[in-house]
PDB file as gemmi writes it, atoms N, CA and C in Angstrom:
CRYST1    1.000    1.000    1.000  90.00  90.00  90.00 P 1                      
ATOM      1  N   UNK A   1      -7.384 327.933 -23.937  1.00  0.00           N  
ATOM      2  CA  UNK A   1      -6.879 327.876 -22.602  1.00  0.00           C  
ATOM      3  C   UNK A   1      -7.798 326.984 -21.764  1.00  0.00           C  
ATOM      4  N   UNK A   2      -7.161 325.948 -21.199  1.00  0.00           N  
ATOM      5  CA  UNK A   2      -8.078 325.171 -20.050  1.00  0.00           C  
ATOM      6  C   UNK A   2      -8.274 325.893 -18.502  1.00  0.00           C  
ATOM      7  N   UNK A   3      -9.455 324.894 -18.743  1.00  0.00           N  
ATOM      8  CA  UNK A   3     -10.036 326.014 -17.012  1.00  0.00           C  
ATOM      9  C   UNK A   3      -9.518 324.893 -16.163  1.00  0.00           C  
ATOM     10  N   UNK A   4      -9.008 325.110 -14.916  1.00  0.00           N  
ATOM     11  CA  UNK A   4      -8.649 324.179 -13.659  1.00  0.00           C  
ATOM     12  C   UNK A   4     -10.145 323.449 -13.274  1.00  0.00           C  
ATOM     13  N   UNK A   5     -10.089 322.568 -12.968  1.00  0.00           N  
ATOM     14  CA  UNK A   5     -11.535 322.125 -12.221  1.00  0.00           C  
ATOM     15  C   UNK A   5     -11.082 322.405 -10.987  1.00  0.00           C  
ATOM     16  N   UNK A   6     -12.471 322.916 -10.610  1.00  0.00           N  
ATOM     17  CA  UNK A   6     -12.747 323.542  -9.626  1.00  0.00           C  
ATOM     18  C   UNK A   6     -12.945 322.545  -8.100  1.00  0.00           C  
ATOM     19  N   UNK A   7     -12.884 322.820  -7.276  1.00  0.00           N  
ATOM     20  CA  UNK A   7     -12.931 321.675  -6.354  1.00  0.00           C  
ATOM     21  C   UNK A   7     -14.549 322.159  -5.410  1.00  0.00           C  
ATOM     22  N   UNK A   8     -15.299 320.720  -5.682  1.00  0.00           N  
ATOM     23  CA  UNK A   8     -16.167 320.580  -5.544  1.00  0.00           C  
ATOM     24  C   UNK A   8     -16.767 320.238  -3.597  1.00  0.00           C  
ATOM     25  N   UNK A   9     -17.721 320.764  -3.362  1.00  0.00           N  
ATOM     26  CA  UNK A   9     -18.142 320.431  -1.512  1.00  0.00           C  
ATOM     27  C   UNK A   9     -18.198 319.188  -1.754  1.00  0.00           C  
ATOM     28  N   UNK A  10     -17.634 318.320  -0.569  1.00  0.00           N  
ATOM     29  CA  UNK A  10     -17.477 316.873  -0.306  1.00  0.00           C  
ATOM     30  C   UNK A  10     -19.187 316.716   0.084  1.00  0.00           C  
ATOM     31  N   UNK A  11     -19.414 315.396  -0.392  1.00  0.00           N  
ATOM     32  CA  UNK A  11     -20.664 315.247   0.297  1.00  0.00           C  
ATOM     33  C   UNK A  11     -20.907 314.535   1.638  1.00  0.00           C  
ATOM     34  N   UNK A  12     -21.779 315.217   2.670  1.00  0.00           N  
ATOM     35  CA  UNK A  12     -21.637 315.454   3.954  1.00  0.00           C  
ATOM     36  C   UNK A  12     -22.232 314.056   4.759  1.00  0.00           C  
ATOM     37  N   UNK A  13     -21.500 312.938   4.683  1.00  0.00           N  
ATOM     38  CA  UNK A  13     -22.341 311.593   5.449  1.00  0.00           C  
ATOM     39  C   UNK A  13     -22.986 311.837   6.511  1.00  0.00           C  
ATOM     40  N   UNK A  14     -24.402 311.271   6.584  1.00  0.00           N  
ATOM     41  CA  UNK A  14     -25.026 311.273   7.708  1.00  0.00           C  
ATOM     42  C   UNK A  14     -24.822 310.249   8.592  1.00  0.00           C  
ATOM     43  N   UNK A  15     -25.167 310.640  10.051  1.00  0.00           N  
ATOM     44  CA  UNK A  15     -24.562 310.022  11.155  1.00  0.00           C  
ATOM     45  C   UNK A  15     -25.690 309.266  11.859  1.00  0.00           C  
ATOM     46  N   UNK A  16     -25.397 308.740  12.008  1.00  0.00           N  
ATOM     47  CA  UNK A  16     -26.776 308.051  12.802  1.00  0.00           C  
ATOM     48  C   UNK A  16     -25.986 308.118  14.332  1.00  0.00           C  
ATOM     49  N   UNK A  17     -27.166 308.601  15.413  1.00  0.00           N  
ATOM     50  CA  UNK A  17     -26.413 308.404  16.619  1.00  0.00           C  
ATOM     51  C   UNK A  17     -27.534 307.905  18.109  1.00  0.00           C  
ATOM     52  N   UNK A  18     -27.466 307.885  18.605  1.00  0.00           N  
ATOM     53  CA  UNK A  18     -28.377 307.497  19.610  1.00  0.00           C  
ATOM     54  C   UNK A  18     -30.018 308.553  19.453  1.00  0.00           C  
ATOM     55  N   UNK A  19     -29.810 309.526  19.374  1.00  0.00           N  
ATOM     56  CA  UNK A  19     -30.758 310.672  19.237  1.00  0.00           C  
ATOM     57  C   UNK A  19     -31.815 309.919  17.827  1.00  0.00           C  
ATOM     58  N   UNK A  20     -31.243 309.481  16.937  1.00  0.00           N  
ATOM     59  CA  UNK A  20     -31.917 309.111  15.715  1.00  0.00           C  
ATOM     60  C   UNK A  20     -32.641 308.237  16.130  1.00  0.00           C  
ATOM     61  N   UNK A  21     -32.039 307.149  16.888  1.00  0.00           N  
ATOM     62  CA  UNK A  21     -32.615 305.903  16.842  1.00  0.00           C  
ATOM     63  C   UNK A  21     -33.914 306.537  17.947  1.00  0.00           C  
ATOM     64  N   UNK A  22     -33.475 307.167  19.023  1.00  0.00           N  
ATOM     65  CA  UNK A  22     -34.665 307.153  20.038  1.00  0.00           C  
ATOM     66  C   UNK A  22     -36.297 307.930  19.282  1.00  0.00           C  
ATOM     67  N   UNK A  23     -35.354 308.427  18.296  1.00  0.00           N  
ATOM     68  CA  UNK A  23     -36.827 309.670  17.598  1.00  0.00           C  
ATOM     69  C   UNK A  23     -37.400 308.468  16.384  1.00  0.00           C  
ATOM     70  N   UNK A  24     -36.829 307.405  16.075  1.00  0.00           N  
ATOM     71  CA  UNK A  24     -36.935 306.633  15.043  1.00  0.00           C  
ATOM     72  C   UNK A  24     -38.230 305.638  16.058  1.00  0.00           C  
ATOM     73  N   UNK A  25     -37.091 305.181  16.945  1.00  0.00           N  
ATOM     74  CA  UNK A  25     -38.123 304.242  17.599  1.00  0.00           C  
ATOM     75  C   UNK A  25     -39.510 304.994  17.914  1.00  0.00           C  
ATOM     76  N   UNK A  26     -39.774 306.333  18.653  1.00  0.00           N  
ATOM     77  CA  UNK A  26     -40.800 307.010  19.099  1.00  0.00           C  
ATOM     78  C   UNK A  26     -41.625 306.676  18.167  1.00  0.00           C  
ATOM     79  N   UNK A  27     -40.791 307.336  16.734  1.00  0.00           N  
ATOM     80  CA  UNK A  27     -42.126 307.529  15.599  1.00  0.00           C  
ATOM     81  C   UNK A  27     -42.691 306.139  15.230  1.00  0.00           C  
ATOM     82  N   UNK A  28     -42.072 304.908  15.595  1.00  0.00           N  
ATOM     83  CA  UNK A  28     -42.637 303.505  15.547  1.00  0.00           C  
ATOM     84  C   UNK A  28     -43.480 303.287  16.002  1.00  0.00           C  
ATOM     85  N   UNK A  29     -43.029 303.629  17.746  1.00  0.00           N  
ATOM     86  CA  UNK A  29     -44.518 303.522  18.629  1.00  0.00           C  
ATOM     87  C   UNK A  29     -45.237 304.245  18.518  1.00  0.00           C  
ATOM     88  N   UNK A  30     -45.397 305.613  18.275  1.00  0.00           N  
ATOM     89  CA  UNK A  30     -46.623 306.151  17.903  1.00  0.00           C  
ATOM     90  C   UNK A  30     -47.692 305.707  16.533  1.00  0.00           C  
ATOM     91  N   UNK A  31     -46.892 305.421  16.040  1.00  0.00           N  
ATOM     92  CA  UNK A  31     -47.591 304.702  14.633  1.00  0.00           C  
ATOM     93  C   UNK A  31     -48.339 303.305  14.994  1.00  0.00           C  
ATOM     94  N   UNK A  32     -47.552 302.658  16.130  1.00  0.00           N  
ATOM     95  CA  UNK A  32     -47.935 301.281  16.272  1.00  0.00           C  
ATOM     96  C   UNK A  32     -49.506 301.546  17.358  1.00  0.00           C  
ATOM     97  N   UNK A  33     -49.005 302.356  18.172  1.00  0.00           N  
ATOM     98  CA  UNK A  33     -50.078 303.035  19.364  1.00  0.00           C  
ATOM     99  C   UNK A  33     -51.497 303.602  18.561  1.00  0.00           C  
ATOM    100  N   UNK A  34     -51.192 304.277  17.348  1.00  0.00           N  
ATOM    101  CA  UNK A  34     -52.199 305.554  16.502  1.00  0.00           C  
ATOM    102  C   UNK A  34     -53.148 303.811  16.119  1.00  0.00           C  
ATOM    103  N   UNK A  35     -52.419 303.300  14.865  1.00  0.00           N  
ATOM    104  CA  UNK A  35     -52.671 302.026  14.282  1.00  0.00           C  
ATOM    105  C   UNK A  35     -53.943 301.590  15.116  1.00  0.00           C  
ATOM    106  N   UNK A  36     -53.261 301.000  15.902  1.00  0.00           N  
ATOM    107  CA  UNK A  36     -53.851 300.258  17.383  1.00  0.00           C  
ATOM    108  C   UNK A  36     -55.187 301.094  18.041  1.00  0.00           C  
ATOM    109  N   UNK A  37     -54.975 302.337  18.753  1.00  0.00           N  
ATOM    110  CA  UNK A  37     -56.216 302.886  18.529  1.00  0.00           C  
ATOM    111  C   UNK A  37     -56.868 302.785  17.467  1.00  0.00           C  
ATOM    112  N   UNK A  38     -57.090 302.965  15.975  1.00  0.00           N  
ATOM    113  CA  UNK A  38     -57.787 303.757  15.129  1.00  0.00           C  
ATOM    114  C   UNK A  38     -58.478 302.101  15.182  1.00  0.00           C  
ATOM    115  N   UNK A  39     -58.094 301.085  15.142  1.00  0.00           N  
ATOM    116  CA  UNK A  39     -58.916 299.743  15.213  1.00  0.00           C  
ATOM    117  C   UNK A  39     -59.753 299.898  16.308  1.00  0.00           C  
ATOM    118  N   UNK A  40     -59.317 300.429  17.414  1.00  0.00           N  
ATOM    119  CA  UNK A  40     -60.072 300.225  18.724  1.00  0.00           C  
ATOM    120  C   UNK A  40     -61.560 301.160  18.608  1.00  0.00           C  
ATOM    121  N   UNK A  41     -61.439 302.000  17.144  1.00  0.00           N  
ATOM    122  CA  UNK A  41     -62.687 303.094  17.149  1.00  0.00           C  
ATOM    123  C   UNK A  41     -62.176 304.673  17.743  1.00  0.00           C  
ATOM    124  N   UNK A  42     -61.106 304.878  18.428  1.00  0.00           N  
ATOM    125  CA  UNK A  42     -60.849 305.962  18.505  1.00  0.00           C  
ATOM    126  C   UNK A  42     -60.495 307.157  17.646  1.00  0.00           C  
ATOM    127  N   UNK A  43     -61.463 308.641  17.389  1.00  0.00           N  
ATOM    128  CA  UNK A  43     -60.811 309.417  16.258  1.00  0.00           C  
ATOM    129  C   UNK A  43     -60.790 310.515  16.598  1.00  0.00           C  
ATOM    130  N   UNK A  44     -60.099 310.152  18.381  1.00  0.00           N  
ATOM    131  CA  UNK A  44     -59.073 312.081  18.375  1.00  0.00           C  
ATOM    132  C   UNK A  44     -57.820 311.207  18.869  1.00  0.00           C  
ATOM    133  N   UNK A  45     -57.380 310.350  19.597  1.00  0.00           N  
ATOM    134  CA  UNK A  45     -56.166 310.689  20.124  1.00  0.00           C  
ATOM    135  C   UNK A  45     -55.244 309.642  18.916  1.00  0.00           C  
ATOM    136  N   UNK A  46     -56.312 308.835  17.742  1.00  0.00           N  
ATOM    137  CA  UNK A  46     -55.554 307.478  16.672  1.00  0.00           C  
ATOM    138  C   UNK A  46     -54.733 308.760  15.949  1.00  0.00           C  
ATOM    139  N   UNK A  47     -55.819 309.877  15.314  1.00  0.00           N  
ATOM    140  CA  UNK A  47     -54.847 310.615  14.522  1.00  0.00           C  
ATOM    141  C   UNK A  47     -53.967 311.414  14.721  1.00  0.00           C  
ATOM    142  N   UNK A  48     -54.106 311.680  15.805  1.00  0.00           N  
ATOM    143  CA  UNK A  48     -52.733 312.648  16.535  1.00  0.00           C  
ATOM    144  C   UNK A  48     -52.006 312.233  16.752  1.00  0.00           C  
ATOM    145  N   UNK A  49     -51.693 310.877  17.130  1.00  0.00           N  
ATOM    146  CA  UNK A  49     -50.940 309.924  17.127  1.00  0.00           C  
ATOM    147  C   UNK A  49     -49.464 309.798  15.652  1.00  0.00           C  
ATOM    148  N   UNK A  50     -50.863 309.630  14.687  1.00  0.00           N  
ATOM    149  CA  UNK A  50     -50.063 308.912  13.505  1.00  0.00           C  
ATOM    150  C   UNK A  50     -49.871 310.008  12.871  1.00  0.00           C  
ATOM    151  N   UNK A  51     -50.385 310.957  13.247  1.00  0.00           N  
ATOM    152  CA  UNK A  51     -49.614 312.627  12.542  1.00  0.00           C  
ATOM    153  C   UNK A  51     -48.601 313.009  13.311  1.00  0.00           C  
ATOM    154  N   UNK A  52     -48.316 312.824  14.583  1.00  0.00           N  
ATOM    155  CA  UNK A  52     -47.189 312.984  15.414  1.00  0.00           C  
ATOM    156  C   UNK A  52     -45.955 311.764  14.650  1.00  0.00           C  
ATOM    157  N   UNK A  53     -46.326 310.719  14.424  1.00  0.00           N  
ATOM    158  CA  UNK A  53     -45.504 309.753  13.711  1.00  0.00           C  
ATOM    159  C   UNK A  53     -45.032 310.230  12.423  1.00  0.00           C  
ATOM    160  N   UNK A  54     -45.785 310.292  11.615  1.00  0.00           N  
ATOM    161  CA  UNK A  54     -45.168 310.557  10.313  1.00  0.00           C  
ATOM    162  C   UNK A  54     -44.959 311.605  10.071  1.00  0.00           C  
ATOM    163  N   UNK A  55     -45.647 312.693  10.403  1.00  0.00           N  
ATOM    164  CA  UNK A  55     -45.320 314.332  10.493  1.00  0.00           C  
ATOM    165  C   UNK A  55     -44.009 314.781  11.181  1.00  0.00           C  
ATOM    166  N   UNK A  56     -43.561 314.212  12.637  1.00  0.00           N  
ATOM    167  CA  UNK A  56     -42.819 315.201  13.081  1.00  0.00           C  
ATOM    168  C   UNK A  56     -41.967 314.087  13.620  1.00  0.00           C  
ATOM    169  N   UNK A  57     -41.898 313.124  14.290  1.00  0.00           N  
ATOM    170  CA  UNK A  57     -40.920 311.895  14.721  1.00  0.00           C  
ATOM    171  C   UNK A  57     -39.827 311.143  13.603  1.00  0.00           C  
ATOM    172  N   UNK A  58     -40.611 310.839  12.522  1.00  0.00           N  
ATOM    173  CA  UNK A  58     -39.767 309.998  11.231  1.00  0.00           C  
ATOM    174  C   UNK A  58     -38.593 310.754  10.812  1.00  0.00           C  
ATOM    175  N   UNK A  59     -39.413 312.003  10.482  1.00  0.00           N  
ATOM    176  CA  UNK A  59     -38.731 313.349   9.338  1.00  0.00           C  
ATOM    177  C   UNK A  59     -37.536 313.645  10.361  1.00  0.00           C  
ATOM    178  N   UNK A  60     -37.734 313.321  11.766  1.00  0.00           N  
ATOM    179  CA  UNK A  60     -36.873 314.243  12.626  1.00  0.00           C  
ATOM    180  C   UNK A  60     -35.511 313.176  12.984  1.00  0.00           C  
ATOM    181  N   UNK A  61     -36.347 312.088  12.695  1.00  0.00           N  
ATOM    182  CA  UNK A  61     -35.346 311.087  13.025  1.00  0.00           C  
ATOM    183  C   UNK A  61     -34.150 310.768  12.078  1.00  0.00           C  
ATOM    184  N   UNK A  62     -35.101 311.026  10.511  1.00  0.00           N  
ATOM    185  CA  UNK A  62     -33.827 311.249   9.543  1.00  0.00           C  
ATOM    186  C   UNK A  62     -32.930 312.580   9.379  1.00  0.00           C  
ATOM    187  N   UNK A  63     -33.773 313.433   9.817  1.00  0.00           N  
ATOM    188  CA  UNK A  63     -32.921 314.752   9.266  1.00  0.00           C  
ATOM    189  C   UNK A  63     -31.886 315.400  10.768  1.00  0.00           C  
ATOM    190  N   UNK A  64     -32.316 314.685  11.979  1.00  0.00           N  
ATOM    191  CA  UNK A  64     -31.263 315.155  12.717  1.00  0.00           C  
ATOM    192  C   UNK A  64     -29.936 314.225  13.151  1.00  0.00           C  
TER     193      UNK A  64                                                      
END                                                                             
């Protein structure tokens, strides 16, 4: 006896919308800003910077 195939979850396209781009761009400038300090000799506000960038701006920019 054959089994029916089963119908499978569509896969869910992501949207890119204004919100992405503004959290995309942020995490740019903070990276470009962190960058930029950490040359200038700064080592409290370069890494908070570029951990705010790649930690919480990028990730947020793709996943929302």
């Amino acid at each position: 006896m054959a089994k029916k195939p089963t119908k499978s979850a569509a896969p869910v396209a992501l949207k890119f919308t204004k919100v992405n781009a503004m959290l995309g761009g942020g995490g740019i400038l903070a990276l470009t800003l962190g960058y930029w300090l950490l040359a200038q000799g700064s080592i409290t506000a370069a890494p908070l910077l570029l951990v705010l960038g790649y930690v919480v701006l990028l990730p947020m920019a793709i996943i929302r």
